[in-house]
C-alpha positions as CSV (number, residue, x, y, z in Angstrom):
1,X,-60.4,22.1,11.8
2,X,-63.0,22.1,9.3
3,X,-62.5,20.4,5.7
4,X,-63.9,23.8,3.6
5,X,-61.7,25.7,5.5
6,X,-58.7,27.8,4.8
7,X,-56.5,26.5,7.4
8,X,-57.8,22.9,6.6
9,X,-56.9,23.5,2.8
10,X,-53.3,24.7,3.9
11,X,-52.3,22.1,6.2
12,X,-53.2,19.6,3.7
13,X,-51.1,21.0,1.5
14,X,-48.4,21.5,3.3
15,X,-48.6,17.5,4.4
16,X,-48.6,17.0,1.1
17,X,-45.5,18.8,0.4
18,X,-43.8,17.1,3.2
19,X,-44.8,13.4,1.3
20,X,-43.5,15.2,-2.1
21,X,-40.8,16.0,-0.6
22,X,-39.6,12.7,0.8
23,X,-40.7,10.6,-2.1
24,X,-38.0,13.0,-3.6
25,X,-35.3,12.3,-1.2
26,X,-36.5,8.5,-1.6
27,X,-35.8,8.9,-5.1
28,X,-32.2,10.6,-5.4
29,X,-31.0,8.0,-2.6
30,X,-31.9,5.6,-4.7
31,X,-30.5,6.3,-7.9
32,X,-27.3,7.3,-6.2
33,X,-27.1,3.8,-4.5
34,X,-28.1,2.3,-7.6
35,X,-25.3,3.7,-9.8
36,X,-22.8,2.9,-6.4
37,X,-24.0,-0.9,-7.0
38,X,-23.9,-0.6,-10.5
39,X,-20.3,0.8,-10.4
40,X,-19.0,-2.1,-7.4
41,X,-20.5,-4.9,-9.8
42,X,-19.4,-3.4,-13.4
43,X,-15.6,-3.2,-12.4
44,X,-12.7,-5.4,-12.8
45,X,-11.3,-7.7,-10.2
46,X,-7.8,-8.8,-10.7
47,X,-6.8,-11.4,-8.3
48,X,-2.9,-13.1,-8.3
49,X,-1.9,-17.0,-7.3
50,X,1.1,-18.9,-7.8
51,X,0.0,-23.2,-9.2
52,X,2.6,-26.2,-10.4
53,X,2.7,-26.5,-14.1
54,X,4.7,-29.4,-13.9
55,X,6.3,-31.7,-11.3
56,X,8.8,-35.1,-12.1
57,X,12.0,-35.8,-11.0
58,X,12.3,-34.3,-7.8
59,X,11.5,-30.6,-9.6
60,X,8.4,-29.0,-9.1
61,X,7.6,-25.9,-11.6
62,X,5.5,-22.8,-10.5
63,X,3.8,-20.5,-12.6
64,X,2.3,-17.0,-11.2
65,X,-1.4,-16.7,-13.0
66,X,-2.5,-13.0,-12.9
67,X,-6.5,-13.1,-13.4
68,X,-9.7,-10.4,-14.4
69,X,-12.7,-12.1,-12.5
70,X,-14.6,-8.5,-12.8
71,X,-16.9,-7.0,-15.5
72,X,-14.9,-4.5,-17.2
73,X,-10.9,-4.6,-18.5
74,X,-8.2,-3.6,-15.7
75,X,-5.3,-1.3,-16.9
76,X,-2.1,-0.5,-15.1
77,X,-1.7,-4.0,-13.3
78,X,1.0,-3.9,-10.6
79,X,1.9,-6.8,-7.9
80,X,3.3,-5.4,-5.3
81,X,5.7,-7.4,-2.5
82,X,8.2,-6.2,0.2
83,X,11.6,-7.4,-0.2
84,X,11.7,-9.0,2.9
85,X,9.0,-11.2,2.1
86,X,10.4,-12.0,-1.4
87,X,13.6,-12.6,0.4
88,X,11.8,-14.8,2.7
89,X,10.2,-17.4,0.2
90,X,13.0,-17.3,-2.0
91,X,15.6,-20.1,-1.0
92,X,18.7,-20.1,0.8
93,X,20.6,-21.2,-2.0
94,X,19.0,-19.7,-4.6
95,X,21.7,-18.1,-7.3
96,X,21.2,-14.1,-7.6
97,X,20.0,-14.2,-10.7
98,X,16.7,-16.4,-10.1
99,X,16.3,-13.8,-7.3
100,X,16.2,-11.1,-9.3
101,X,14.0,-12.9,-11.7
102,X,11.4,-13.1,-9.0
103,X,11.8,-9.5,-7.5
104,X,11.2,-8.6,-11.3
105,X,7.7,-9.7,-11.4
106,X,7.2,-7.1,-8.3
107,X,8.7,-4.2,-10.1
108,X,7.6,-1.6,-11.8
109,X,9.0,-2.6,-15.4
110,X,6.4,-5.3,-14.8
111,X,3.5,-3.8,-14.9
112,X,0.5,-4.8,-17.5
113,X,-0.6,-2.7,-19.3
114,X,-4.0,-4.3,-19.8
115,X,-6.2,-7.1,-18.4
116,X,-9.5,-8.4,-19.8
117,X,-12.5,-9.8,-18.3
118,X,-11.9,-13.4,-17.7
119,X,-8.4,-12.7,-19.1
120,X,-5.6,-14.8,-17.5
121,X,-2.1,-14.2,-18.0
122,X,0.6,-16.1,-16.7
123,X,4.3,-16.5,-15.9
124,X,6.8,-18.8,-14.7
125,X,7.6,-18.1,-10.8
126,X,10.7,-20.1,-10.4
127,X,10.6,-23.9,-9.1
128,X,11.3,-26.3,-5.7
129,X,13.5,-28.9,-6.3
130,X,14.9,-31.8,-4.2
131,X,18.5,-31.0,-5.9
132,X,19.8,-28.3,-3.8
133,X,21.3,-26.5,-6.8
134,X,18.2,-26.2,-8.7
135,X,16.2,-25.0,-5.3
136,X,14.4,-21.1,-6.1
137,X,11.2,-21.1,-3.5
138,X,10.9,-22.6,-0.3
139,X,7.9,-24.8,-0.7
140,X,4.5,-24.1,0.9
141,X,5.6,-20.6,2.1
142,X,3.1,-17.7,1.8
143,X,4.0,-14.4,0.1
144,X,2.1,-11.1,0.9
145,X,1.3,-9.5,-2.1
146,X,-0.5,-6.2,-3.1
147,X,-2.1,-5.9,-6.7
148,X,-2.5,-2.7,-7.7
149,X,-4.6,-1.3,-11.0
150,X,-7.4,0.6,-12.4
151,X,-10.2,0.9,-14.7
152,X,-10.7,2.7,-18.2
153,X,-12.0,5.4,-16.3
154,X,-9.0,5.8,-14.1
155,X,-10.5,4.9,-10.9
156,X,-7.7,3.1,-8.6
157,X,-8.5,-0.6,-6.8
158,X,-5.9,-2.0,-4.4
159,X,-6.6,-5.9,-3.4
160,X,-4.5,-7.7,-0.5
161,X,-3.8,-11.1,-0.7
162,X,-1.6,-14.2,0.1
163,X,-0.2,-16.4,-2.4
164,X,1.7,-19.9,-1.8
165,X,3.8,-21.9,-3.1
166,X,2.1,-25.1,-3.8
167,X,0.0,-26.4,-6.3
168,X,-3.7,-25.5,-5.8
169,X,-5.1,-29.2,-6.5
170,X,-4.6,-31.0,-3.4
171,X,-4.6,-27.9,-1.2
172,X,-6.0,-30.7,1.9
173,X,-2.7,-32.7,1.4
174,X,-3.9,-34.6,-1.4
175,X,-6.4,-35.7,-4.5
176,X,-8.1,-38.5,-5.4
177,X,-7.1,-39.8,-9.1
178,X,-9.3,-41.2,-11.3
179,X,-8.0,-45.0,-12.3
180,X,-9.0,-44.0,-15.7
């Protein structure tokens, strides 16, 4: 081919074209993966766990914290547990209506309404005593749990995750107090 030619002129174009061309795919893919990173960071992340507000006596008091760890507010907030495995951390002995109190934080007429970012909301979860008529949870049993909830723009998020009975300080067994 030689460069003042026709054909020289046309397949230079065309090459050029073909680079236009890419660049422009190059481009859409990545705005497109931008806003799809922009949209997985800039959400909110609402993440559930049961932790001992108080313990003395032979009584030890659990509270269920329901927390926003994302960017944005969460609306619609549902936990979500089988009854079997709300039967199965839930004590023998328990009476039926601290059963029902916990199957109520599973059910619908608990859902939030609203969460906001670093928002965390909590409440109470029942207790493990030594005093067998006081006894609601079987200590250090895990509960399957579903949360459930959307953003202001409706788009539905669905989390899985275990939550225990026990306090969080001292998950290893135990914690080193300061003599102070």
């Amino acid at each position: 081919m030689i460069p003042d030619s026709p054909e020289f002129s046309a397949t230079v174009a065309l090459f050029a074209a073909f680079v236009s061309a890419i660049s422009a795919l190059i481009a859409l893919a990545s705005v497109v993966m931008t806003r799809k990173n922009w949209r997985d960071s800039n959400r909110p992340v609402v993440s559930a766990y049961v932790d001992e507000e108080s313990g003395g006596g032979g009584i030890t008091v659990f509270n269920l914290y329901l927390k926003n760890t994302g960017t944005r507010p969460a609306t619609e907030i549902q936990l979500h547990a089988s009854e079997k495995d709300i039967e199965w951390i839930v004590a023998e002995q328990a009476e039926p209506k601290r059963r029902q109190h916990i199957k109520t934080v599973f059910s619908q007429k608990s859902r939030l309404a609203i969460l906001h970012p670093e928002e965390t909301l909590v409440t109470s979860f029942g207790l493990a005593s030594a005093c067998p008529d006081e006894h609601w949870l079987k200590y250090g049993e895990e509960l399957p749990v579903r949360v459930t909830y959307r953003d202001l723009e409706g788009r539905k998020f669905s989390s899985k995750l275990l939550i225990r009975v026990r306090p969080r300080e001292g998950f290893g067994g135990g914690v080193w107090k300061n003599a102070a």
